[in-house]
N, C-alpha and C positions, 0 to 999 in steps of 0.2 A: 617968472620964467614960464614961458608957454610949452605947453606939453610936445607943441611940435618941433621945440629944439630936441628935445629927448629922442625923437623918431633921425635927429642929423644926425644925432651924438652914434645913436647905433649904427646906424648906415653906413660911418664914419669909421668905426671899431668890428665892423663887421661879426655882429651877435648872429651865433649860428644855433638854430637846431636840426636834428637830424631828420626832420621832416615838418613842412608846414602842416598847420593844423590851420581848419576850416576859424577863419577873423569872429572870434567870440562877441565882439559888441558890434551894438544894432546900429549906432552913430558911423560906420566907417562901412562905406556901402563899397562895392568888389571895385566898381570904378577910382574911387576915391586914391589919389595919388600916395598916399600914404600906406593904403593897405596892405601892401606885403610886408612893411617894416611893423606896423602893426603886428599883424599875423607872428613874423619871426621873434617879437620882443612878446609876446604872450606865450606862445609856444615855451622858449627859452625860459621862462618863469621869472621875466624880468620884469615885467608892468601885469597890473590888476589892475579890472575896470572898476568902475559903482554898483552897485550892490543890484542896482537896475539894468545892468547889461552892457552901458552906456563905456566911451570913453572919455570923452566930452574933452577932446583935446583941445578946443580952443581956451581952456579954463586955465585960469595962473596956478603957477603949482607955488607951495612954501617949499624953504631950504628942507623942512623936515622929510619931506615928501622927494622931494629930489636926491635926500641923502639913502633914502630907504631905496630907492633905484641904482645908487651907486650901488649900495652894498650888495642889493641880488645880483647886480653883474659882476662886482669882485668872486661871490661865490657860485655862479656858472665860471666865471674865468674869461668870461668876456673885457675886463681889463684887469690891469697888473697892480700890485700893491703900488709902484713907483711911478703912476699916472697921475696925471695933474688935478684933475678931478677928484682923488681921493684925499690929496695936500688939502682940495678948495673945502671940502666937507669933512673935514680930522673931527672937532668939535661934534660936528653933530655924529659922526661913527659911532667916537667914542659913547657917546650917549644911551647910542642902542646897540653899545655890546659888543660891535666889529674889534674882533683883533686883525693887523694888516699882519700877516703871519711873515711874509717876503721881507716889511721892512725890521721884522723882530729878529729875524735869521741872523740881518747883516749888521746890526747896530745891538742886539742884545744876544749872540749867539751861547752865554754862557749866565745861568740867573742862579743868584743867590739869594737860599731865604734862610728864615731859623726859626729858633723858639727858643725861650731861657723858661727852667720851671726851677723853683724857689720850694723847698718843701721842708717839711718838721714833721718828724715819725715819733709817737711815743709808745715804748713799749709795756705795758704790765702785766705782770704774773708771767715772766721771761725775761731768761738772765741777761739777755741783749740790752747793750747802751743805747740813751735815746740817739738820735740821730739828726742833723740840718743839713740840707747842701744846696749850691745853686750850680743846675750842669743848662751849659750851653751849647747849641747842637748849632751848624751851620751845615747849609744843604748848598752842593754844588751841583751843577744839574748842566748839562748841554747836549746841543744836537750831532749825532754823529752823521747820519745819513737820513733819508727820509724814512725810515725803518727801523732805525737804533739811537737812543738815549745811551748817553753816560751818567751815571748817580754817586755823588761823593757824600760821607758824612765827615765834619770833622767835631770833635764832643769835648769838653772839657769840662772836669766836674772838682767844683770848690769844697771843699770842708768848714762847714762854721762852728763845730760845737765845741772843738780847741782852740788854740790859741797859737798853734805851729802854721799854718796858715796851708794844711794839706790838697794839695791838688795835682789832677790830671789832666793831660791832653793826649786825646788818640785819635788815627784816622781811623772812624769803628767801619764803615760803610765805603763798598769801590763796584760798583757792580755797571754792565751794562742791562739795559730793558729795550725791548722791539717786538717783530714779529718777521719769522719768516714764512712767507705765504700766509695762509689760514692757522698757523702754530705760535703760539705767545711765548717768547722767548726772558729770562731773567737769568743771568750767570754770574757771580763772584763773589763779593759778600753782601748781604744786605739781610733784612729783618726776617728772620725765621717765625712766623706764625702758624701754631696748627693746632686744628679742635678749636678755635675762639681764643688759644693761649690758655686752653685748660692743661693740654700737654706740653707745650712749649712758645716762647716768646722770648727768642736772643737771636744774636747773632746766628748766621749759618753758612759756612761757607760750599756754594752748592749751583748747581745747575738746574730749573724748574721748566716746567713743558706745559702749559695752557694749551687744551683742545676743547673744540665747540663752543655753542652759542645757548641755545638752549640748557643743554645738559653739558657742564662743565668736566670734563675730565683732564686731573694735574699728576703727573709723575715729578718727581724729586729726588736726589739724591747729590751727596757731599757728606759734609763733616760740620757734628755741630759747634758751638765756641760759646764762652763763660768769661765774666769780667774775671781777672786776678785777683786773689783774695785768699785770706784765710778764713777755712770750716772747720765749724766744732762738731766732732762728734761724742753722742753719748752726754750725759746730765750730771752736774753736781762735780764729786770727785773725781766721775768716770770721765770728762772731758778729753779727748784727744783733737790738737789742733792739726788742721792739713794745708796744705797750698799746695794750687795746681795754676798753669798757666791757660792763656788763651784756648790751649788747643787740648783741654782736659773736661769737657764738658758731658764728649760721648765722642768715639769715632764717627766712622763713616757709617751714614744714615740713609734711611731710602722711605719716600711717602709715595703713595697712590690714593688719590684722592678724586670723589665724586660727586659733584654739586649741581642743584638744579629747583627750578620753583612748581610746586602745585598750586595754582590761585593765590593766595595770600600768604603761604606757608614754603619758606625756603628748606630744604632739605642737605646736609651734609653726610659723606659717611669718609671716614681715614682710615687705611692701616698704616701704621709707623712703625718699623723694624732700625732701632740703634743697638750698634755692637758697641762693645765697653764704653760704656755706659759710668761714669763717676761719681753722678752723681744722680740720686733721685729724688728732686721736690727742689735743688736747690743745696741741699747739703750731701757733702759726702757721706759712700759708704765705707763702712769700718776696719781700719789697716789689720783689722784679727781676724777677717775672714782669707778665704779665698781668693775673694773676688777686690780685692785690694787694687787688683789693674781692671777695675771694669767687670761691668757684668751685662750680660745682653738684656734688650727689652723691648717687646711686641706688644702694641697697644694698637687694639680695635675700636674705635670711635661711631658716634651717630646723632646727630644732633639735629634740630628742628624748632623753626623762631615763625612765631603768627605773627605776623604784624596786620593793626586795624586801626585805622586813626594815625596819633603819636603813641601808642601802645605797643610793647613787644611783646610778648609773652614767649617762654624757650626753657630747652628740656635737652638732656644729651647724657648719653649712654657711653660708659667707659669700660673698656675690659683688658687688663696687661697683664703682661708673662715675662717676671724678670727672674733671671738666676738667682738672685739674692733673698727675693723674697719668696719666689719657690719654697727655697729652701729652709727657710722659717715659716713656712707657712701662713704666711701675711694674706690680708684681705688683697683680690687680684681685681675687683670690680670696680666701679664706682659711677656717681652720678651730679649733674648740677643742673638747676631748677633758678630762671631767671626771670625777671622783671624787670621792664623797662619804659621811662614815659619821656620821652623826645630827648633833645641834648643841647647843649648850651654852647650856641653859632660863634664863632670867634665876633665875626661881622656884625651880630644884631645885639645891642646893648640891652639887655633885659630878660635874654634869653635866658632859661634853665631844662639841666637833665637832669631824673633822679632814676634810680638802681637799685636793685637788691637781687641777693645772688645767698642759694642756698648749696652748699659744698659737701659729698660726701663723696670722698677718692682715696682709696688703694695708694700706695705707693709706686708700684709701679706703674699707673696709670699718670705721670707725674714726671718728668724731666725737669722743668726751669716755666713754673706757673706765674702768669702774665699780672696775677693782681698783688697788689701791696699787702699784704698780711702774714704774717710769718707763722713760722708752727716747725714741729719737728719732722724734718723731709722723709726722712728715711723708714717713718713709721707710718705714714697715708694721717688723712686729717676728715675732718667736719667744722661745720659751723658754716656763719655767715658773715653775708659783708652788705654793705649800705652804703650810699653815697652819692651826693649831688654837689654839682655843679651851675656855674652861674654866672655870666657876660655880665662885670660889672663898668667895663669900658672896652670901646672899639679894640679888639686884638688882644683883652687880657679877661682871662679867665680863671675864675677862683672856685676851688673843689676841695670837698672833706669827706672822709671816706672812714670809715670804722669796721674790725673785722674782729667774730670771737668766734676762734679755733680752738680744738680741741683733738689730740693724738688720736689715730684710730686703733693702731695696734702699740702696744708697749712692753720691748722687753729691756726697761733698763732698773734698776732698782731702788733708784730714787729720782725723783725732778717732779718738775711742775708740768700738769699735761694740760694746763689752760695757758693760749696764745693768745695777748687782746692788742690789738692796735690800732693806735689813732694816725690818723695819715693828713696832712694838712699841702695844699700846695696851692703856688699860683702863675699859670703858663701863660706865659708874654709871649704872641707870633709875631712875628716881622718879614 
């Protein structure tokens, strides 16, 4: 195909920009019948000449070359996803990357993906049972408007280590995501992250505010949420068990949050203020205090990751103020010190991430902490954790993770203050 069908094809579609610019190649002199459509299909960023100046339109172009023109006029808008043209070179779009977003709207206006992860916890020197499950998450996702997403989660999580065959289904996840104007909009439920999941990593049901580009500024507030379950508290004899429902994690919570890059070094800083508050680290606090319904908690955050290469290096500052531990005088500080060397691509078969993460956190610096390791919540912890990961086939990745904790503060009068766990899993995308 000769280059000079491409100059009809425009002329034809009428490719506009908003002002000609002076015919960049030396081959297309002013005379030359073709030059304005020249000029306008340069201008518009739909055709490049040779590297020589040249157009050299009487040259055969290949389908590759012709499909690379369709695509910069689909993304000027110079034609529509449902032009014939873009049917004749599908094959080669797809090639280089082109989504037809028009024809995705009307034929796949609603996409489902997932991921199944398969894992085996074992605990020692802690009186916790080992543990197996395989939970299934399915993601429902569709377009509301050109400005708004809908997000579904639906989860269900199998029990293997009995023989009763226990299992859950919940819808954890409902939220919409968009932006209004220049403001990033997330409201309903969806995954509560904050600090890296030093401070929390669940559920949230909540309304968040993204502002700027450079220097991120996030406001937040709602109510935070916990799977149903029974907690133990206290060691040995002193055991008391609790359950609480969904909506017993913390009240209503509020973050202000600020983020932004120096050269290679990302910067974070959080305050996070939850009123009753149930639980800290993950287990409840103890039906003999006071604070049986909750106790508030103010944690100051500041965090900092270099990245150089596939290298991370990261460091973050904790500080909380909880009624609970006020009042025992508990360590209110705390710190984590990380390391990290690339990660293991669902896509690339060979890939590997490896980690380690050193932990020294207060209790109250401490809600529902994001990594597999257990320990005693309500007393603040140390130690660390390790753990790599590894693309042993397209979409399935296998990770093992190890973690030895240790209580920080302990007022109970007997139990084991070393938490060691082995974490084993393997995450199937789809």
């Amino acid at each position: 195909m000769k280059k000079t069908l491409v100059l009809a094809m425009a002329m034809a579609l009428g490719v506009s920009a908003t002002a000609f610019a002076a015919n960049p190649f030396s081959d297309v002199p002013a005379g030359h019948w073709a030059y304005a459509s020249v000029a306008k299909l340069a201008a518009a960023g739909v055709v490049d000449g040779y590297p020589d100046g040249t157009f050299k339109g009487n040259n055969l172009m290949t389908r590759y070359e012709m499909a690379q023109i369709v695509a910069k006029a689909l993304a000027k808008g110079a034609i529509g996803s449902d032009d014939k043209l873009v049917g004749e070179f599908a094959d080669e779009l797809d090639n280089l990357g082109v989504r037809v977003a028009k024809l995705e709207k009307k034929s796949d206006n609603v996409k489902i993906t997932g991921n199944i992860r398969a894992h085996y916890v074992d605990y020692s020197g802690d009186d916790r049972a080992d543990a197996s499950k395989i939970r299934t998450r399915l993601f429902l996702s569709g377009e509301v408007n050109d400005n708004f997403s809908y997000v579904s989660m639906l989860q269900n999580e199998q029990n293997l280590i009995n023989n009763s065959g226990d299992e859950t289904t919940r819808f954890q996840r409902a939220y919409l995501t968009g932006k209004i104007g220049q403001v990033g909009v997330t409201a309903g439920r969806f995954e509560g992250f904050i600090a890296e999941g030093n401070v929390y990593d669940n559920r949230v049901d909540a309304v968040k505010l993204d502002f700027g580009k450079t220097v991120k500024f996030t406001a937040e507030v709602g109510k935070m949420s916990s799977n149903t379950g029974t907690y133990d508290t206290g060691v040995g004899d002193a055991i008391t068990s609790l359950k609480w429902s969904d909506n017993a994690a913390a009240g209503r919570y509020y973050r202000f949050g600020l983020a932004g890059n120096v050269g290679k070094v990302a910067l974070e800083a959080n305050y996070i203020h939850a009123d009753t508050v149930f639980s800290l680290g993950g287990t409840a606090l103890s039906t003999t205090t006071v604070y049986a319904d909750g106790a508030d908690d103010k944690i100051y955050t500041l965090g900092a990751n270099y990245t150089t290469g596939k290298t991370t290096v990261g460091a973050m500052y904790l500080k909380g103020s909880s009624d609970y531990t006020d009042l025992h005088n508990m360590d209110d500080k705390g710190y984590v010190l990380s390391l990290g060397y690339d990660t293991a691509k669902a896509n690339k078969v060979g890939s590997i991430g490896v980690w380690a993460k050193y932990y020294n956190q207060g209790a109250s610096t401490v809600i529902a902490h994001t990594m597999n390791g257990k320990y005693s919540g309500a007393f603040g912890f140390k130690g660390y954790g390790i753990g790599v990961d590894y693309t042993i086939a397209k979409n399935m990745v296998a990770g093992i993770q190890y973690f030895d904790l240790k209580d920080k503060d302990n007022y109970k009068a007997t139990g084991n203050l070393n938490h060691k766990t082995l974490w084993s899993q393997l995450i199937i995308t789809f």
